[in-house]
C-alpha positions as CSV (number, residue, x, y, z in Angstrom):
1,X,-55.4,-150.9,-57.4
2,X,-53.9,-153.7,-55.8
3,X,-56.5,-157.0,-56.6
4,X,-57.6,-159.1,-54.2
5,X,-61.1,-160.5,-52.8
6,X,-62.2,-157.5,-51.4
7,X,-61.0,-155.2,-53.9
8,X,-62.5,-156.8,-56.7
9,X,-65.8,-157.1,-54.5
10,X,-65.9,-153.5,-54.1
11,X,-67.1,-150.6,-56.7
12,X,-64.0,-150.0,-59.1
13,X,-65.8,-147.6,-61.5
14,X,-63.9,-144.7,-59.6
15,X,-60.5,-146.6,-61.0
16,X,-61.7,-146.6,-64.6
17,X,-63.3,-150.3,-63.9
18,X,-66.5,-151.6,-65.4
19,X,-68.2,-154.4,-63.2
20,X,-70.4,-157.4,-64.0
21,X,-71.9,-160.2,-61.7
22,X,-73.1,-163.0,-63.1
23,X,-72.5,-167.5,-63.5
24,X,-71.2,-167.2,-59.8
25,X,-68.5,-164.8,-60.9
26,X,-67.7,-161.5,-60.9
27,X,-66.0,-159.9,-63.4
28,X,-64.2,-156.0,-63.3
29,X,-62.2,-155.0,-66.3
30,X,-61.2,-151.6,-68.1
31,X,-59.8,-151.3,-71.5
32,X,-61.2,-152.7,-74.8
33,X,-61.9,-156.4,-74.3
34,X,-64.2,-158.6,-76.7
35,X,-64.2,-162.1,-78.1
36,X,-65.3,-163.2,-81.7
37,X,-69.0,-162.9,-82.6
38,X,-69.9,-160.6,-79.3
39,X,-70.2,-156.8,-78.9
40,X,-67.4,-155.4,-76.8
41,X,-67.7,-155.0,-72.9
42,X,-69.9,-156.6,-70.6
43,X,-71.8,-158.9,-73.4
44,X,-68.0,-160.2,-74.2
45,X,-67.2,-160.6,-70.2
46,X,-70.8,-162.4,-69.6
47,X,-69.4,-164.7,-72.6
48,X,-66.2,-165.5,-71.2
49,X,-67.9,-166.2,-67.8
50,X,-70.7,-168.5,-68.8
51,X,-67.7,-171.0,-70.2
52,X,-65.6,-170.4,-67.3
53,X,-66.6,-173.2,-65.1
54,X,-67.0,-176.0,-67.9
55,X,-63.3,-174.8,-69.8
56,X,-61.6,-173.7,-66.8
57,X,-59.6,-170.3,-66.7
58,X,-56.6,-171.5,-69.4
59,X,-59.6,-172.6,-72.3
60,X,-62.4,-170.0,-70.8
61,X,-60.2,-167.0,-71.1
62,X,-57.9,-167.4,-74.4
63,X,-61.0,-165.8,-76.7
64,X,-60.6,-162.3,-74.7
65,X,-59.0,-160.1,-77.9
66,X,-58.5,-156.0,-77.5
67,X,-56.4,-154.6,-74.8
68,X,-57.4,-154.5,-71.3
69,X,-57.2,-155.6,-67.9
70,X,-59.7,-158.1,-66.5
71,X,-59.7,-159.8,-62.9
72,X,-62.5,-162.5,-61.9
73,X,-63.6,-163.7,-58.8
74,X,-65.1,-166.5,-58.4
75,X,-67.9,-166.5,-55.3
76,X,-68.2,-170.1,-54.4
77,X,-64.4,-170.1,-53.8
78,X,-63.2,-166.7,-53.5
79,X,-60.3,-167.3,-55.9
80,X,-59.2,-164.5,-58.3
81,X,-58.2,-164.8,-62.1
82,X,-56.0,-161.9,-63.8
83,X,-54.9,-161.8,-66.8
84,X,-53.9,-159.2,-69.8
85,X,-54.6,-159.1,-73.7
86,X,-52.4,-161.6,-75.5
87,X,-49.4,-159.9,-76.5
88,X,-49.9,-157.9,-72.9
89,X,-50.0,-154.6,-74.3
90,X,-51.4,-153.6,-70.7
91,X,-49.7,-153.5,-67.8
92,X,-50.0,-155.6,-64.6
93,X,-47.4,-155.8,-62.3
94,X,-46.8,-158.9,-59.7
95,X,-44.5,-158.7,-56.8
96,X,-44.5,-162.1,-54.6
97,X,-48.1,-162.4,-53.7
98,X,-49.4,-159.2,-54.9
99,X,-50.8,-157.9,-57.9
100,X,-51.3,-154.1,-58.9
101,X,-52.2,-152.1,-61.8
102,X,-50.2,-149.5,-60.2
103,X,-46.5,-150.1,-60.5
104,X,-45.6,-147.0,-57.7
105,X,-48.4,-148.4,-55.5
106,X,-46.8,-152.2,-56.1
107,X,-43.5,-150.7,-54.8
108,X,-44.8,-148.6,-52.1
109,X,-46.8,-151.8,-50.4
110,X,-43.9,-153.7,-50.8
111,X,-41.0,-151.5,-49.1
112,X,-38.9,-149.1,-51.7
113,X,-35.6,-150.6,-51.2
114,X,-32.7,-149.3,-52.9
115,X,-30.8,-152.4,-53.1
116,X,-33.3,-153.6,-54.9
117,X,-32.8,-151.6,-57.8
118,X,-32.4,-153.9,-61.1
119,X,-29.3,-151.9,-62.5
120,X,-29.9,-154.7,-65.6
121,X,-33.2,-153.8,-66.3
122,X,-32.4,-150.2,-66.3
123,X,-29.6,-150.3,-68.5
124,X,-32.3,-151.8,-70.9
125,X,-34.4,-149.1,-70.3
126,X,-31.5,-146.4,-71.2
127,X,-30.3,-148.4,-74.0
128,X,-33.6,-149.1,-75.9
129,X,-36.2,-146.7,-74.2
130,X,-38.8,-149.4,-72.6
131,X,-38.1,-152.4,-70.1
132,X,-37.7,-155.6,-71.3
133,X,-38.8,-159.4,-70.6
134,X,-41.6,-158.6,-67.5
135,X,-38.8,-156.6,-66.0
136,X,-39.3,-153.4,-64.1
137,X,-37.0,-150.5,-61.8
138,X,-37.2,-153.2,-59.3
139,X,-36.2,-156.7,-59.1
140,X,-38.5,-157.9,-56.9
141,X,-41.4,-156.5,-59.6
142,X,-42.4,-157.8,-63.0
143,X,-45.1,-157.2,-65.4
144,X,-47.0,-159.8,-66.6
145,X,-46.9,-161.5,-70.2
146,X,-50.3,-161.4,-72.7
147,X,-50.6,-165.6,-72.1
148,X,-50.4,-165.3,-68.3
149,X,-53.0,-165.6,-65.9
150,X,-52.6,-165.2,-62.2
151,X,-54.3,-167.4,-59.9
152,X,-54.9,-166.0,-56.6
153,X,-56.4,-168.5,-54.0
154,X,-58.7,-167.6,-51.0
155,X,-55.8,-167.9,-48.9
156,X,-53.8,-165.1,-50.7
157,X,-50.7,-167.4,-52.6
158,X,-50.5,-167.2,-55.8
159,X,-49.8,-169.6,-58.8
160,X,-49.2,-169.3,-62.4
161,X,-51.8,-170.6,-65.3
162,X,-51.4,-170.1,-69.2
163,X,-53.7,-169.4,-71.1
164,X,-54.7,-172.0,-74.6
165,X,-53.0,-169.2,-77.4
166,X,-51.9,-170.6,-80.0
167,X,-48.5,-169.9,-81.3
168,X,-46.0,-170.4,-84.1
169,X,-45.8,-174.2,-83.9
170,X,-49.1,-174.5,-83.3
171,X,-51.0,-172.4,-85.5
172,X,-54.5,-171.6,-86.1
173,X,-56.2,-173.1,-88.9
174,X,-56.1,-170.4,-92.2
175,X,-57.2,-166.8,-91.1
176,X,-60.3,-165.6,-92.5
177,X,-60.0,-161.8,-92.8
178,X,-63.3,-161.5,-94.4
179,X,-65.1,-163.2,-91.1
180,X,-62.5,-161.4,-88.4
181,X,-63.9,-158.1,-89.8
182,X,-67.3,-158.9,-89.8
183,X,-66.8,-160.0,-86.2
184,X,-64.9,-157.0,-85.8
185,X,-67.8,-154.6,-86.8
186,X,-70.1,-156.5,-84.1
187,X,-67.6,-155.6,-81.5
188,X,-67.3,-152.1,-82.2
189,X,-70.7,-151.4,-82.3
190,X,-71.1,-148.2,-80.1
191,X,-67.8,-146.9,-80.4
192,X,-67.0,-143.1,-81.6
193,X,-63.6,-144.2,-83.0
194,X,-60.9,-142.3,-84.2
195,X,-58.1,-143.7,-86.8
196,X,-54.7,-143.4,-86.1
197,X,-54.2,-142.2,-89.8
198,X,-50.5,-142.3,-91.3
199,X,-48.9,-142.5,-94.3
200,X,-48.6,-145.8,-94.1
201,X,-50.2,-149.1,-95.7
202,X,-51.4,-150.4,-92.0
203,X,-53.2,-147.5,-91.0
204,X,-54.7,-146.7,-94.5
205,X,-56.1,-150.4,-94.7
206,X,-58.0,-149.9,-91.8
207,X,-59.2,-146.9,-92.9
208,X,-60.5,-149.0,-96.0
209,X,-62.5,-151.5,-94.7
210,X,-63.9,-149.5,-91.6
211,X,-64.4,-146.2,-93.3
212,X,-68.1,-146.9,-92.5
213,X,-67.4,-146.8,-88.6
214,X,-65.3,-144.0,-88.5
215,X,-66.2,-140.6,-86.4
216,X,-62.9,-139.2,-87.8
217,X,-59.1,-140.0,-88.4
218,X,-56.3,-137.8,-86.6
219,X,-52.6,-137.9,-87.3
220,X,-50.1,-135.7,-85.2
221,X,-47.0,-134.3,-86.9
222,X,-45.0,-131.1,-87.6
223,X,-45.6,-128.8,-90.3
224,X,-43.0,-130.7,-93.3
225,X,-44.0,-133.9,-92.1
226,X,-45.1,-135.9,-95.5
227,X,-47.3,-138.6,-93.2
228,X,-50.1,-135.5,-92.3
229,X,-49.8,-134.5,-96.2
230,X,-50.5,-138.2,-97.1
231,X,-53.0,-139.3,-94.3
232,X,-55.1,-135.8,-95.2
233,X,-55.4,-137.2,-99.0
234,X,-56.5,-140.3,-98.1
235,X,-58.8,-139.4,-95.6
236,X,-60.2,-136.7,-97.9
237,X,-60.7,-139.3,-101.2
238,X,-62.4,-141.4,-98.2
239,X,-65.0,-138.4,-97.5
240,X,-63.9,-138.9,-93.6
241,X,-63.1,-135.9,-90.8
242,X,-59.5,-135.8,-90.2
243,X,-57.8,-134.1,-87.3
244,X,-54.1,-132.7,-87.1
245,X,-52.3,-132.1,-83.9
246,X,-49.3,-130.7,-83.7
247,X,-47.4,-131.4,-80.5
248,X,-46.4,-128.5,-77.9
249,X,-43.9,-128.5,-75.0
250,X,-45.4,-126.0,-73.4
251,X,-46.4,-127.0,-70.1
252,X,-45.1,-130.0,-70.3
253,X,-43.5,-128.9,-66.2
254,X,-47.0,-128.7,-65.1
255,X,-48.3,-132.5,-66.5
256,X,-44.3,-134.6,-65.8
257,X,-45.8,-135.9,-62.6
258,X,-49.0,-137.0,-64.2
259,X,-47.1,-138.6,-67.3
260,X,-45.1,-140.5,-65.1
261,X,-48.2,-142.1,-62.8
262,X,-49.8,-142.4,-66.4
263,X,-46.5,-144.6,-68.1
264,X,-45.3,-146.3,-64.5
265,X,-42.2,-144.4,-65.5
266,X,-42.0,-147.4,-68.3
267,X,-41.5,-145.1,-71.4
268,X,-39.9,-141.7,-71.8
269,X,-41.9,-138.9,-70.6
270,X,-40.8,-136.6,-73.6
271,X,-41.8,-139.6,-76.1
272,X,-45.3,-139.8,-74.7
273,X,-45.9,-136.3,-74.1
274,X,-46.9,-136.2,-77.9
275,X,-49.4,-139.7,-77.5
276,X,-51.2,-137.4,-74.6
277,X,-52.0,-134.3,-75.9
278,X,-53.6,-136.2,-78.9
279,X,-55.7,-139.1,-76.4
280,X,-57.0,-135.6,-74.7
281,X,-58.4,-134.0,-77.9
282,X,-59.7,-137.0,-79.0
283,X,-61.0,-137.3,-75.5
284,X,-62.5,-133.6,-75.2
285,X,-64.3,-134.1,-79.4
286,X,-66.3,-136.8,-77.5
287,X,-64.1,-140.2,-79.1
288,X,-64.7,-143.8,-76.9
289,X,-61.8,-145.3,-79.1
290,X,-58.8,-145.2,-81.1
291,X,-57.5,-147.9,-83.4
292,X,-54.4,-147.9,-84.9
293,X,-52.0,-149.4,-87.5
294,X,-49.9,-151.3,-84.9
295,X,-49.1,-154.8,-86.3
296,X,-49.9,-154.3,-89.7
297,X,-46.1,-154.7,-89.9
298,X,-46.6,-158.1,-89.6
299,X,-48.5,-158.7,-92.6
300,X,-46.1,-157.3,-94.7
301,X,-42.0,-157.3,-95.5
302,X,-40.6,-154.8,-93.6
303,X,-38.7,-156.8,-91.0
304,X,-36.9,-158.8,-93.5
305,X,-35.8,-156.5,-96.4
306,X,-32.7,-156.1,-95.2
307,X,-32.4,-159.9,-95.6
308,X,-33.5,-159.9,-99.3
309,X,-32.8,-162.3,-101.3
310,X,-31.7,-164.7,-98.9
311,X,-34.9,-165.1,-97.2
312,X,-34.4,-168.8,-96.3
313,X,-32.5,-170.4,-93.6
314,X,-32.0,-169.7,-89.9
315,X,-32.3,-166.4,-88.0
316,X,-29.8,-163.7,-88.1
317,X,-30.5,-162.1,-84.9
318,X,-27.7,-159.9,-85.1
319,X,-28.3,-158.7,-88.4
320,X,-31.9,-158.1,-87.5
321,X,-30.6,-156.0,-84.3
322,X,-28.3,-153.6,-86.2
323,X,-30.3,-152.8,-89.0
324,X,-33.8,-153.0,-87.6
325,X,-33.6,-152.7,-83.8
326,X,-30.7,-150.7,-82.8
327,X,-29.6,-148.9,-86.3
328,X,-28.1,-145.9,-84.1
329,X,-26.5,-147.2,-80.8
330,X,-26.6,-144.4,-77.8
331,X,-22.9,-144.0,-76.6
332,X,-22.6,-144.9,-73.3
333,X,-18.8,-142.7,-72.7
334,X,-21.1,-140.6,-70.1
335,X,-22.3,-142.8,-68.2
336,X,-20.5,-144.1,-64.8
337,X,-17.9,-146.8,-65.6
338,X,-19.2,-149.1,-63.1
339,X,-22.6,-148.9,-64.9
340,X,-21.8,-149.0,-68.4
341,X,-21.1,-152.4,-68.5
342,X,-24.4,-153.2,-67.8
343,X,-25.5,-150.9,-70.2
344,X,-23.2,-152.5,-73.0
345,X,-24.3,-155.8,-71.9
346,X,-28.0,-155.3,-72.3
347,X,-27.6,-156.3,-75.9
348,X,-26.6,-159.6,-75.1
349,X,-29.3,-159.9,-73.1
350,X,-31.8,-158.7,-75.3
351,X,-29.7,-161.7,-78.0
352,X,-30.0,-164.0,-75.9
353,X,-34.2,-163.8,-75.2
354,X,-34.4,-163.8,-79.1
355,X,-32.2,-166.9,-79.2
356,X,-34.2,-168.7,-76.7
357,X,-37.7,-168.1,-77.8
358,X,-36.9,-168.3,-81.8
359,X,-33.8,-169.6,-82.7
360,X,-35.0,-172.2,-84.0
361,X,-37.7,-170.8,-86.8
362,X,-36.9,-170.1,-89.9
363,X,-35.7,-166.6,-90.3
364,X,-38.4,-164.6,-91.8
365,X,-40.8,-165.9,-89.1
366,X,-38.1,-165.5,-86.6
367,X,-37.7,-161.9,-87.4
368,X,-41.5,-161.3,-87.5
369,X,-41.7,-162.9,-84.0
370,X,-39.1,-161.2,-82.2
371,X,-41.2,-157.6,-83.3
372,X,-44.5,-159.3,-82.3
373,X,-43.6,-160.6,-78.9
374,X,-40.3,-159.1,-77.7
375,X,-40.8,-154.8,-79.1
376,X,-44.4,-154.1,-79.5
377,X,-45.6,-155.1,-76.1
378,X,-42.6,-153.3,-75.1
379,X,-42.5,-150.1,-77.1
380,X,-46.5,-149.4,-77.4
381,X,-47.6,-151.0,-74.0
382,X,-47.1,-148.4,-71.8
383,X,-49.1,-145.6,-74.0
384,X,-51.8,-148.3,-74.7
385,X,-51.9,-149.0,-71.0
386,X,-51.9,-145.0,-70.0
387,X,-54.8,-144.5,-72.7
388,X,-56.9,-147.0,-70.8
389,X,-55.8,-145.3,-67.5
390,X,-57.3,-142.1,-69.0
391,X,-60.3,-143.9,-70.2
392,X,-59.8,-144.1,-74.0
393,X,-58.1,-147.1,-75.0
394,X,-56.6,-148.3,-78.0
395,X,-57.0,-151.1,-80.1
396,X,-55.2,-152.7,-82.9
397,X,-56.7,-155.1,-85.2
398,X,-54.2,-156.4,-87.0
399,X,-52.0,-156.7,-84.0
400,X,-54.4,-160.0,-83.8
401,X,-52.5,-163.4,-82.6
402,X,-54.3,-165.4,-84.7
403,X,-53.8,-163.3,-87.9
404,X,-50.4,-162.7,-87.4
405,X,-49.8,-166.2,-86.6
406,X,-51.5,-166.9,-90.0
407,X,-49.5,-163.9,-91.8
408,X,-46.2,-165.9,-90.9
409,X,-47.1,-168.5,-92.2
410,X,-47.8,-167.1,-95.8
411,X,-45.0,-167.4,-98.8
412,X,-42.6,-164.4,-98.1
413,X,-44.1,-163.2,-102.2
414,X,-47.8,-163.2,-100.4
415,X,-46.1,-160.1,-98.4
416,X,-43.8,-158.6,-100.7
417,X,-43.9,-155.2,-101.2
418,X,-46.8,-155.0,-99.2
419,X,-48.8,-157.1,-101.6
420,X,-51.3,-158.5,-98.7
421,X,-52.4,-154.9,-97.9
422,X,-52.1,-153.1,-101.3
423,X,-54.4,-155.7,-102.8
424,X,-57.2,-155.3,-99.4
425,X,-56.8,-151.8,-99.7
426,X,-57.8,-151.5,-103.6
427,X,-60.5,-153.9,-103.1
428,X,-62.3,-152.3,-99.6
429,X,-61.7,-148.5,-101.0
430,X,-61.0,-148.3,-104.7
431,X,-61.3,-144.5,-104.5
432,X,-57.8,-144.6,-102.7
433,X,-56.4,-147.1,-104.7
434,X,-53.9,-144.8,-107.1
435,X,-52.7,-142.3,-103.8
436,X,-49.4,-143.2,-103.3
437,X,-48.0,-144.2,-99.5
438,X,-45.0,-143.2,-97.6
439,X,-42.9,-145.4,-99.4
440,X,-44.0,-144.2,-102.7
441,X,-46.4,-147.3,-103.9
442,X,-50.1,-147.0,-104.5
443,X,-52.5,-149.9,-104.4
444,X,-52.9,-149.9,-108.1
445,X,-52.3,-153.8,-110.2
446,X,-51.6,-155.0,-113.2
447,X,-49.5,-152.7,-115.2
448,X,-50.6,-149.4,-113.7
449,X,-48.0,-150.2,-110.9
450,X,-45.4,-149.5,-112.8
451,X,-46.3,-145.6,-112.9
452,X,-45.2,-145.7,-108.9
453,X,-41.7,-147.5,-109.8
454,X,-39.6,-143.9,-109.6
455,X,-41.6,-142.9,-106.6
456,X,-40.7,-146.2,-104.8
457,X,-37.1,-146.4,-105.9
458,X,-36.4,-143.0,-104.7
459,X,-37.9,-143.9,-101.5
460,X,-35.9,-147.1,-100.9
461,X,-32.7,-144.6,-102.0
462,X,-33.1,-142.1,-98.9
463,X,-34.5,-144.9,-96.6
464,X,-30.5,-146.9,-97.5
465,X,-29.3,-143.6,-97.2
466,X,-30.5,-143.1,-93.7
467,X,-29.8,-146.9,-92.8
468,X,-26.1,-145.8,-93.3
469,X,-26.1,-142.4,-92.1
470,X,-27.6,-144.3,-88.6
471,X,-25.0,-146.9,-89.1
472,X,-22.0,-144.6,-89.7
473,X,-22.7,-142.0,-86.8
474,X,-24.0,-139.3,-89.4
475,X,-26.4,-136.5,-89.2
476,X,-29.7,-137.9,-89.9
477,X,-30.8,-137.8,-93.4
478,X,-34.7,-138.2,-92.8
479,X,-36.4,-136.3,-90.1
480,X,-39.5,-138.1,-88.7
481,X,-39.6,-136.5,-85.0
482,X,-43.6,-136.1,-83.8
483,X,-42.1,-134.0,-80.9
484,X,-41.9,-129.9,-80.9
485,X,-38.9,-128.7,-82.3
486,X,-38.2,-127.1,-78.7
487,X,-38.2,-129.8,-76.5
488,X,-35.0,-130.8,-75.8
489,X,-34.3,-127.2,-74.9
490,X,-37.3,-126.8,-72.9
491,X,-36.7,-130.0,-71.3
492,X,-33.6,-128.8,-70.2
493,X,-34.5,-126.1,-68.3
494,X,-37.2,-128.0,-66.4
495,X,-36.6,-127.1,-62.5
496,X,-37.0,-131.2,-61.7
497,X,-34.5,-132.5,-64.3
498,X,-31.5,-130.8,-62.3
499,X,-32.4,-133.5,-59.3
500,X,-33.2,-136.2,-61.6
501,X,-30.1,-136.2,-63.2
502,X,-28.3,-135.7,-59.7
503,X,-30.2,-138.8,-58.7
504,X,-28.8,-140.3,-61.3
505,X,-25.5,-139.6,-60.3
506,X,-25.8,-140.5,-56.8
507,X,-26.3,-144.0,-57.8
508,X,-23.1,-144.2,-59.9
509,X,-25.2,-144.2,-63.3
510,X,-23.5,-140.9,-64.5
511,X,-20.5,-139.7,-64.3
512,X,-19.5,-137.2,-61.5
513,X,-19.2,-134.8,-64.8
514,X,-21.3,-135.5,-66.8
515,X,-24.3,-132.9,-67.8
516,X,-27.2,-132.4,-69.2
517,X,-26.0,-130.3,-72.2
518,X,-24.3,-133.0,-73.9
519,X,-27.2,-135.8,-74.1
520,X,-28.9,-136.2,-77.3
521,X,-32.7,-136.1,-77.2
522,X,-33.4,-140.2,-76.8
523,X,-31.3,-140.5,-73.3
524,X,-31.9,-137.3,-72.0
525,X,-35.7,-138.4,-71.8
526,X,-34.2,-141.5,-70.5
527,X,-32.4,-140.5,-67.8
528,X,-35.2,-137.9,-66.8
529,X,-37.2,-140.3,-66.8
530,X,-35.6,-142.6,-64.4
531,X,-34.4,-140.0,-62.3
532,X,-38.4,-138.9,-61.7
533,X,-39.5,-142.3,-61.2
534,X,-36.6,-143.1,-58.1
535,X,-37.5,-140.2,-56.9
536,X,-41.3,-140.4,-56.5
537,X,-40.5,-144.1,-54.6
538,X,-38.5,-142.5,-52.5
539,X,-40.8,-139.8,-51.3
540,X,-44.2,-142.6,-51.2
């Protein structure tokens, strides 16, 4: 939908949009949108309206938590407001004076150009597997960022407003988790949710203090995988439904076009062909919405281990990219030599936005910011953003700016070996206190912890072992694929990935002999990918 005063004026529930008119304003949204203290949907939007006029747009619309889409008009003036959640998980794209949920329609009103491919942004893409920093297949298109909001006047122009969020310098006074769930459980009232369940702390907390709310807890994975082994404990000792899936490529031929409308072509079709099949049987067992573990990484160590001891001091952004971001580079010897500079390059350019925006916080929150604002919003957005597109969104809580905020601020001990968690989780769900996690540690205290020390050191052992096997070029020495077993093979053979890949080719990103045969899983999807995508703007 491409927003504007009569769009906005008109009914949107066919697009997925609820509606509200009310203070003068009206109000269309879709996703999972609520502020603090106010059920989610339509009593959070009459809340955000009512201050609207008195705060203005940058105040009045900073509460809005979840992830969504909103757009307000205002009737006395006709202007229009849009604006994202705040990391801007969901995607809206902006191309000179136009705004679009729909990245191929965005394009298609525009003019598909070829010339205006952004041969940058897609060497991102194929290096790391998302775009990066707003960009998109197109130069002329961006996406916007979670403190954005895009004021549209009645004449059609368009300027830039950011919303009040707070941020690293400026941080919230202390986070109380105890009143953020309470507020939580108003806004979820009416939900049929289903957990995201995991072996995991993140996921497993949740399932702690909201075991109450919970219609069931699903985990997809292949038979072998330890996190369905794990999650099914938990959620058994927790007396809760849980639901495995087990992806399938079948059909996957059949479904590639939708995926692609579904992802704006923003994520690999083969990665989110798993993410679909489970939103649909959620979907079909009558769910409204899922919440997952995303961001609960931020509460705890994990982006900094590899900096332990030496946790003081300034960033090591390259140190934080090898180990963390990229451990396994993709080679770029088959691509076209022409292109793979870019692709090389994109590392730099990826550097460079963490040097800008944090180089100058200490490292641990550095490290915790650069995952919170430059690869979540990134990796997850354009699932969370199809999920709301097919009408079941997801929402994270502890992906929350103001706890995370909060969590960076805590002494590195506070987070330690996932301390924060382990002790929430033995307190909101004893009965799951002594099951042990992926990484081997339980939420037991006190000298009962120590029965979990083997478990954990083993864990840490093949977790270094698989850092260097990444590191070195080696076979990998922990398997952790969602996907079928057959995909790549099946993916193959699709009839469209032949023209894809000569698309590809065509526009000097390949080389002339280069074939499909020899790509590993990760750019294979990549390349399909962005072969599909150039190829649906150029038939629109």
């Amino acid at each position: 939908m491409i927003f504007d005063q009569r769009s906005i004026s008109d009914d949107v529930t066919a697009a997925g949009y609820e509606r509200l008119e009310c203070h003068g304003f009206v109000a269309v949204w879709r996703g999972f949108l609520f502020v603090r203290g106010e059920v989610a949907g339509p009593q959070s939007v009459r809340a955000l309206l009512a201050s609207f006029l008195q705060l203005g747009p940058e105040a009045a619309l900073a509460p809005a938590k979840g992830s969504f889409l909103l757009a307000i008009r205002d009737c006395r003036s006709s202007e229009i407001f849009v604006c994202v959640d705040p990391f801007g998980l969901t995607r809206l794209f902006a191309a000179n004076a136009l705004l679009s949920d729909d990245l191929f329609e965005l394009i298609s009103r525009i003019g598909y150009d070829e010339s205006q491919i952004d041969y940058s942004a897609l060497a991102f893409f194929l290096r790391f597997g998302f775009y990066g920093m707003g960009r998109t297949i197109d130069r002329r298109v961006r996406f916007l960022a979670g403190d954005e909001i895009a004021h549209r006047s009645s004449s059609g122009s368009i300027k830039w407003l950011r919303k009040s969020l707070p941020d690293f310098r400026n941080a919230p006074e202390r986070f109380d988790f105890g009143a953020y769930l309470r507020d939580l459980r108003i806004a979820l009232r009416g939900q049929r949710i289903s957990l995201d369940l995991t072996g995991g702390y993140d996921s497993r907390l949740l399932a702690a203090c909201l075991k109450d709310l919970l219609a069931e807890t699903a985990t997809t994975g292949q038979p072998g995988n330890r996190d369905v082994a794990i999650a099914a404990r938990v959620a058994a000792a927790l007396k809760l439904p849980h639901v495995t899936t087990r992806h399938d490529i079948s059909g996957f031929a059949d479904r590639a076009a939708m995926l692609l409308h579904l992802t704006h072509g923003q994520t690999g079709l083969l990665t989110y062909d798993h993410v679909y099949q489970l939103t649909r049987e959620r979907q079909a067992r009558g769910m409204t919405l899922i919440i997952a573990g995303i961001g609960g990484e931020l509460w705890k160590d994990i982006l900094w281990l590899q900096d332990f001891p030496y946790l003081s001091g300034p960033p090591e952004f390259e140190r934080l990219f090898r180990t963390r971001l990229e451990p396994r580079a993709i080679s770029s010897s088959s691509l076209d030599p022409s292109f793979a500079a870019a692709f090389e390059g994109a590392k730099e350019i990826y550097l460079g936005a963490m040097k800008r925006q944090f180089g100058d916080i200490p490292r641990t929150a550095a490290n915790d910011l650069v995952y919170a604002f430059l690869r979540i919003p990134y990796t997850a957005g354009p699932s969370v953003t199809a999920g709301i597109e097919m009408g079941l969104p997801t929402f994270s809580p502890l992906y929350d700016l103001d706890g995370v905020l909060d969590s960076m601020h805590k002494p590195p001990r506070e987070r330690l070996f996932a301390r924060w968690h382990r002790t929430k989780i033995a307190r909101f769900a004893p009965e799951i206190a002594k099951l042990r996690a992926d990484d081997g540690f339980s939420a037991r205290t006190g000298w009962s912890s120590l029965a979990d020390v083997p478990s954990y050191v083993t864990n840490k052992v093949l977790r270094l072992s698989q850092k260097i096997a990444q590191r070195f070029g080696l076979p990998d020495i922990r398997h952790l694929s969602l996907d079928d077993p057959a995909t790549l093979a099946a993916a193959r053979g699709l009839p469209f990935a032949a023209p894809a890949f000569d698309k590809m080719r065509a526009l000097h990103l390949l080389s002339e002999n280069a074939n499909a045969a020899q790509f590993g899983r990760a750019l294979f999807d990549r390349l399909l990918t962005s072969g599909m995508t150039i190829g649906e703007l150029e038939s629109r």
